[in-house]
N, C-alpha and C positions, 0 to 999 in steps of 0.2 A: 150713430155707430157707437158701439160697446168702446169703452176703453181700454187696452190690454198692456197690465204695469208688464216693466222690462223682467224678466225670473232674477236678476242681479240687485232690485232697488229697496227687495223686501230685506235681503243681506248686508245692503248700505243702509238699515232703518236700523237694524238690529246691532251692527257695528258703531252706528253714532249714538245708541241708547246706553249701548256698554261704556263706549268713551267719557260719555258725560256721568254715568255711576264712578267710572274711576274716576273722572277728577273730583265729584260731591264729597267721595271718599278721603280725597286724598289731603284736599281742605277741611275736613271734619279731622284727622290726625292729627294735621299741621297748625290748628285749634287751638287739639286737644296737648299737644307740643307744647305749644306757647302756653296755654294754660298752667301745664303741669311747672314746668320752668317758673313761670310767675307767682306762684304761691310755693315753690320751695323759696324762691327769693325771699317773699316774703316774712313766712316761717324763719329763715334764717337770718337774714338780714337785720341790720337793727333800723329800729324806728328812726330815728333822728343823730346828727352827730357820727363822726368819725370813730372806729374802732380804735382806739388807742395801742401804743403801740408797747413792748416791756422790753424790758433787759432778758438776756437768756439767766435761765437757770445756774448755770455754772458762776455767773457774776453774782447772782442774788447770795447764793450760798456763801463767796468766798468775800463777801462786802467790807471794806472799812469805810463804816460814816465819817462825814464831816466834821470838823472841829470850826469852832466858833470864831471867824478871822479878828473878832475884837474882843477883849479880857476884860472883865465887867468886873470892876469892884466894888463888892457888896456882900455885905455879911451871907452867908447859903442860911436858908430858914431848915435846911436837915442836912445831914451828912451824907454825902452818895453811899451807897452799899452796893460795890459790884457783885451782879450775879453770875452762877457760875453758868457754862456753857451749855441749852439746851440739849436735852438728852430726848431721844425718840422713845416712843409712849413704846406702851406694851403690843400696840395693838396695829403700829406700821409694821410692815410687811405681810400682815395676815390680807385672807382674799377680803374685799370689801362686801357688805351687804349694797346691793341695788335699788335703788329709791328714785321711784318718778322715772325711771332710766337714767338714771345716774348715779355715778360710783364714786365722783369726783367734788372736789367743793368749786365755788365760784365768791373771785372777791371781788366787794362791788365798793365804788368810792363816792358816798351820797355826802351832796357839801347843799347845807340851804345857805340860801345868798340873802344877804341884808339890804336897805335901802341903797347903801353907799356900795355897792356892785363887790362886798367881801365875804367872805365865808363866815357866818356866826354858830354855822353846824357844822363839823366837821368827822363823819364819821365812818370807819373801815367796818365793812360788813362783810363777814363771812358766812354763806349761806352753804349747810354741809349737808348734803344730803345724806352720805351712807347712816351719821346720827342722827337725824332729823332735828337737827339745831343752826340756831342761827346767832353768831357773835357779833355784837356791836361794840367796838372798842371807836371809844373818843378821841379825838388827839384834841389838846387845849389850844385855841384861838391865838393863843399869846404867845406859844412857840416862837423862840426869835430862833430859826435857822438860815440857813445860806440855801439860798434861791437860786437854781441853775437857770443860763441861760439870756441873763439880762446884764451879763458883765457891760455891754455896748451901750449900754444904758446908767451908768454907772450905779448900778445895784447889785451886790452881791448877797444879800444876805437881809435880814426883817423878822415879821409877822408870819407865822404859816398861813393864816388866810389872807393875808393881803398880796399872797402870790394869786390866786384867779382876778383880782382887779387886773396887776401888774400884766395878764395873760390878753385879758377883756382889752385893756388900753394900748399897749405894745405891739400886740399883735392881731387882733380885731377878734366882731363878736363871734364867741363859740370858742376862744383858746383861751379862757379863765381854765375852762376842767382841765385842757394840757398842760399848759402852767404848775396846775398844780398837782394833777399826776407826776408830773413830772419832778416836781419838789417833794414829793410824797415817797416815791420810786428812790430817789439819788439821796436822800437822808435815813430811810428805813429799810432800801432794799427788798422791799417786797412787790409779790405781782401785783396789779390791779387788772382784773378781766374785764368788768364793766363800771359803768359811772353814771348816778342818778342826781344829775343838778335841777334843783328848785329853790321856788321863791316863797314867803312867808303866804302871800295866798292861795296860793296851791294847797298849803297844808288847813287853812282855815276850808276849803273847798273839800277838804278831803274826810275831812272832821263831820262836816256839816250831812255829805254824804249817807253816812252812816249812822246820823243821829244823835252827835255827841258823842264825848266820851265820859264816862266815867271812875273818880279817882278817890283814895282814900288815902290821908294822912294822921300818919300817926304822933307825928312830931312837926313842925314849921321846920319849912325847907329854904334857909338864908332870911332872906327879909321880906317872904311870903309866910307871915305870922300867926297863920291859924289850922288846926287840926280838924278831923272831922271827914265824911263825906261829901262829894260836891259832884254834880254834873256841869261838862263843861261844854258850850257848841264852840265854833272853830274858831272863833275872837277870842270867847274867853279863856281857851286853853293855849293860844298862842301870846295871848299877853299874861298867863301862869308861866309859863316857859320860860318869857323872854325881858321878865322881871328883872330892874336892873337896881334899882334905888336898895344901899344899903347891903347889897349883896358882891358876888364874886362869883367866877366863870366855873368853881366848883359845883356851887350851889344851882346855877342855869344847868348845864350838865343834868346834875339829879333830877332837873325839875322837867327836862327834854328827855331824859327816859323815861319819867315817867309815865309823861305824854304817849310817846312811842308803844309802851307795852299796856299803857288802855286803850290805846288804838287797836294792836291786838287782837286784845279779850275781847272786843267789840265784833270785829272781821271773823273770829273764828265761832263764833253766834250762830247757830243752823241756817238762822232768816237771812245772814249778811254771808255766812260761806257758796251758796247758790249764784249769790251774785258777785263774788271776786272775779271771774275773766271782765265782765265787762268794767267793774269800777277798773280790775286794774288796766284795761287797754284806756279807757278814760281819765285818768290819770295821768299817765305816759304820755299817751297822743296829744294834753295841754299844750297850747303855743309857748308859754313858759316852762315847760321841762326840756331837757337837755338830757339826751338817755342815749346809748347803743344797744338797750334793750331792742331782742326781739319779741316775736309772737311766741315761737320755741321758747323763750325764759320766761316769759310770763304764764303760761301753760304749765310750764314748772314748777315755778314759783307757786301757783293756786294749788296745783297737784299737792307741796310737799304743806303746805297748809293744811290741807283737808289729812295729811299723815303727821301731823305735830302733834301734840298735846300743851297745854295751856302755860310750862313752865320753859317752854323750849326756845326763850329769847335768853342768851346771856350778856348781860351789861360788865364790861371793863371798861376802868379808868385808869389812864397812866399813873403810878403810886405817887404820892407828893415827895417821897424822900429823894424820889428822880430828878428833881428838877429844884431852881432856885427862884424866885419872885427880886425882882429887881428894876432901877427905870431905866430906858433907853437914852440916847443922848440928848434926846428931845423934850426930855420928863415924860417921855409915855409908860405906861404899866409891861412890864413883861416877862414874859420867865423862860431862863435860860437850861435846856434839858441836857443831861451828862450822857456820858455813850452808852452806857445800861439803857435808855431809854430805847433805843433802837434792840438789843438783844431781849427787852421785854416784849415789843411788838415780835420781832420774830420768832419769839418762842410761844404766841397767839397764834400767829398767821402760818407760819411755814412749819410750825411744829403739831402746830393743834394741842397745842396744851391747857385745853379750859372744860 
């Protein structure tokens, strides 16, 4: 005998084939959902490390730095000269040129860490897009200021890099960079947006990458005694840098920008610009860096590279007649900087006067 389906089961075929299209669907969204969420994360979010957090605006502006709680007698090696109150360029309040999609600058606080868990790099970077420049101002190692936050600790005050130790030990791994944002923030008053902490092989890694760098000297730089051309791979140009016999944290300074802007000329090279996303996400993503960079800044960052041209780093130094060389109570080396030093940075940072 013939089978005869019910006229109803062909309707319940077609009604279960529909149902299960919408759920395929509805899971293929719900995906596509999660997806899209997970790489704006990504994209936005930063790699590693807490977004740090700032003073509003209105405190940065209206700031009085700290005064030094101990009086240090010692001849000053210059006479301070206060400068007078930064004046706004010609060129605030005009519409900004767009660069990379941005209009704005980003300051980034890159500290390289020594053997003994301290800051021997210490450098405020401002990376500006509408000019397509990038300012590297140094602060000196030696800085003895007052250290927030460790009064309970009986320390108010030292070294500026041996606040990220004070951060690392006090308060555990990953709050050196707070630490010292935060002594950076309450002594100068300016924003920091993000933070690239490394270690001296990161930079030999980074060097190496790229195939050396190469440097020319026109004159011996402290107690690195010789002129001439040189290439260096990632040893040799991190023990040029960090040259200590005979010398002083001036001379390390010139001998670390150096470094910095043959690094550079090297990255903005046809053959080495193709490959900045990946050195930079390789770079970053090191188990030894310490960044709140995201993918978003680093994509930037390449972008505003490939829009720079060759002279678009500028190096500042805090002026020596800022500050005095004298010892601590300890006989350690150090130098004590006047309140001009702070209205010099902020007339860098918050002013853009360079």
């Amino acid at each position: 005998m013939n089978r005869i389906d019910h006229p109803l089961s062909g309707m319940n075929a077609d009604r279960q084939s529909k149902a299960k299209t919408t759920r395929t669907w509805g899971i293929v969204v719900l995906l596509l959902v999660i997806l899209t969420v997970a790489l704006f994360a990504l994209w936005n979010g930063n790699l590693f490390g807490k977004r740090l957090s700032n003073i509003p605006d209105s405190q940065i502006l209206t700031f009085t730095p700290f005064a030094p709680a101990v009086e240090f007698k010692s001849t000053p090696v210059a006479n301070f000269t206060a400068q007078p109150t930064p004046e706004p360029t010609e060129n605030q309040g005009k519409p900004l040129e767009e660069v990379c999609g941005q209009t704005d600058v980003m300051t980034v606080l890159m500290l390289g860490i020594d053997e003994q868990a301290q800051s021997d790099v210490i450098r405020i970077v401002q990376v500006n897009f509408p000019l397509k420049k990038i300012l590297m101002l140094s602060i000196p190692r030696d800085f003895w200021v007052p250290i927030p936050g460790l009064a309970e600790y009986n320390i108010t005050e030292g070294r500026i890099n041996a606040s990220y130790g004070y951060g690392e030990y006090f308060f555990g791994p990953g709050q050196g960079i707070v630490e010292m944002s935060s002594t950076v923030i309450a002594n100068y008053g300016i924003p920091i947006d993000r933070y690239v902490v490394f270690y001296f092989s990161d930079v030999i890694e980074a060097i190496d990458a790229v195939g050396g760098v190469d440097v020319h000297l026109d004159k011996p730089i402290g107690g690195y005694n010789y002129v001439g051309s040189y290439h260096f791979d990632g040893k040799s140009a991190l023990e040029f840098a960090r040259l200590r016999e005979a010398d002083n944290d001036d001379f390390r300074i010139d001998r670390q920008s150096l470094i910095i802007n043959s690094l550079y000329q090297k990255l903005i090279l046809p053959e080495n610009l193709v490959r900045l996303p990946g050195l930079g996400i390789k770079f970053l993503t090191q188990k030894t860096i310490q960044t709140d960079f995201s993918l978003k800044d680093v994509y930037n960052a390449v972008c505003l590279a490939n829009a720079m041209d060759e002279n678009a780093i500028i190096f500042k130094d805090i002026p020596n007649e800022l500050f005095r060389s004298t010892t601590s109570s300890t006989g350690g080396y150090i130098r004590i900087p006047s309140p001009e030093v702070t209205t010099y940075i902020q007339d860098l940072i918050l002013f853009k006067n360079y």
